[in-house]
Steps between C-alpha positions, in 0.01 A plus 500: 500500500628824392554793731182700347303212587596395834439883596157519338452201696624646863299810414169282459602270817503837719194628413332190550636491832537800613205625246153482492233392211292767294351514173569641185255623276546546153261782384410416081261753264359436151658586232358732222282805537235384756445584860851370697332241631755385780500118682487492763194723495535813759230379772607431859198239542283358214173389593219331329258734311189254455403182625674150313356134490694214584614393165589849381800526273467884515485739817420940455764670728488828593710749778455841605726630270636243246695496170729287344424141358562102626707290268500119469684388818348674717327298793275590771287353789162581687417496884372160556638323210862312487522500138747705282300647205712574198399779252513346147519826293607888555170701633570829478335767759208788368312690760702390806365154421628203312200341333537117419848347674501170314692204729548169580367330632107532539412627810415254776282643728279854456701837516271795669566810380745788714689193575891560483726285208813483651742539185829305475646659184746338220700765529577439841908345579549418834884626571708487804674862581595695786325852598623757701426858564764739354729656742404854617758708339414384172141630549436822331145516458522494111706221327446262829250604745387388838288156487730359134627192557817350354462156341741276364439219300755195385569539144430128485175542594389679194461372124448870430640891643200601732345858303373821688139333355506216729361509849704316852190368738710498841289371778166574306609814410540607141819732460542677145898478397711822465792423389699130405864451515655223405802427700788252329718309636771390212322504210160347659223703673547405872185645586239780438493820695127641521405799624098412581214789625 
C-alpha cells in the first residue's frame, strides 16, 4: 500500500473513531428551462394531502410550503405501517402539493389524510466525519460566524467533491455548506474541509 493510501486510510480510521455519523445530501434540479425543480423537495415534513386505500400505488403529498420534486429512489414510511414504500417515477411539486407519488409497493393498510410520510431520500450518503465549532478568533461575523460548524469528511468516503448545493443533516439538523476545501495529502485528497451554516 502506497503512502497516499495508507494516509487516506488513517484519515478515515480517525474520524470513525474519534468522528461521528451524518448525512450528506446531494441537492439535483432539472435540466432545461422549467421550474428548478430540486430533490430533495424543500419541505421540513411531508404529510398526506387526501385519504389512500390499502392497495394504493399512488399517495397526494402536500407541506406548508413545498417545492421541489421526488425521484425514483426515494422511500418513505407511514405511522403505523413497517413497510418501506418506494416511489417508482419523479412527481414533481405544483401548489405546495405533489399530486400522484407513484410507489411500490401497494399500500397495505389505509393512509388517513394529515398523516406524516417520513422521507428517506436517494440522495441521502451516510458518511462518517468529525464536527467542531471553529475557534473564536477565527470568528468575524462575516466569512465564519457564530453557530458555523467545521466538518471534515475522509476523502475516501466520497465517490464525488461535496458542492455548496448539497445539504449536511447533523443531528436532524439540516446545515447549508459555505465553503469546501479539499485538503491533500501527497497527491490524494486526505479529507474534505467544510465550512457548514
Amino acid at each position: 500500500m502506497g503512502f497516499d493510501r495508507r494516509v487516506r486510510a488513517r484519515t478515515a480510521s480517525i474520524a470513525r473513531r474519534r468522528g461521528t455519523t451524518i448525512t450528506l445530501r446531494r441537492v439535483t434540479t432539472l435540466d432545461g428551462p422549467g421550474p428548478a425543480a430540486i430533490n430533495p423537495p424543500n419541505a421540513a415534513v411531508l404529510t398526506v394531502a387526501a385519504n389512500a386505500v390499502a392497495g394504493a400505488t399512488s399517495i397526494a403529498l402536500r407541506a406548508r410550503s413545498l417545492s421541489g420534486r421526488l425521484i425514483p429512489g426515494d422511500r418513505f414510511t407511514v405511522p403505523s405501517d413497517a413497510t418501506i414504500y418506494t416511489v417508482a417515477a419523479q412527481a414533481i411539486a405544483v401548489n405546495a402539493q405533489i399530486g400522484a407519488a407513484q410507489f411500490t409497493p401497494p399500500l397495505v393498510a389505509d393512509v388517513a389524510a394529515g398523516v406524516s410520510a417520513h422521507m428517506i431520500y436517494a440522495a441521502d450518503k451516510a458518511v462518517a466525519a468529525r464536527v467542531e465549532g471553529f475557534p473564536e478568533r477565527l470568528i468575524d461575523g462575516t466569512l465564519i460566524r457564530v453557530g458555523d460548524l467545521q466538518v471534515l469528511i475522509p476523502g475516501s468516503e466520497l465517490d464525488e467533491p461535496p458542492r455548496l448545493t448539497d445539504r449536511l443533516i447533523l443531528d436532524g439538523i439540516e446545515k447549508s455548506i459555505v465553503t469546501v476545501t479539499p485538503v491533500y495529502a501527497a497527491s490524494q485528497i486526505a479529507y474534505w474541509r467544510i465550512q457548514a451554516r
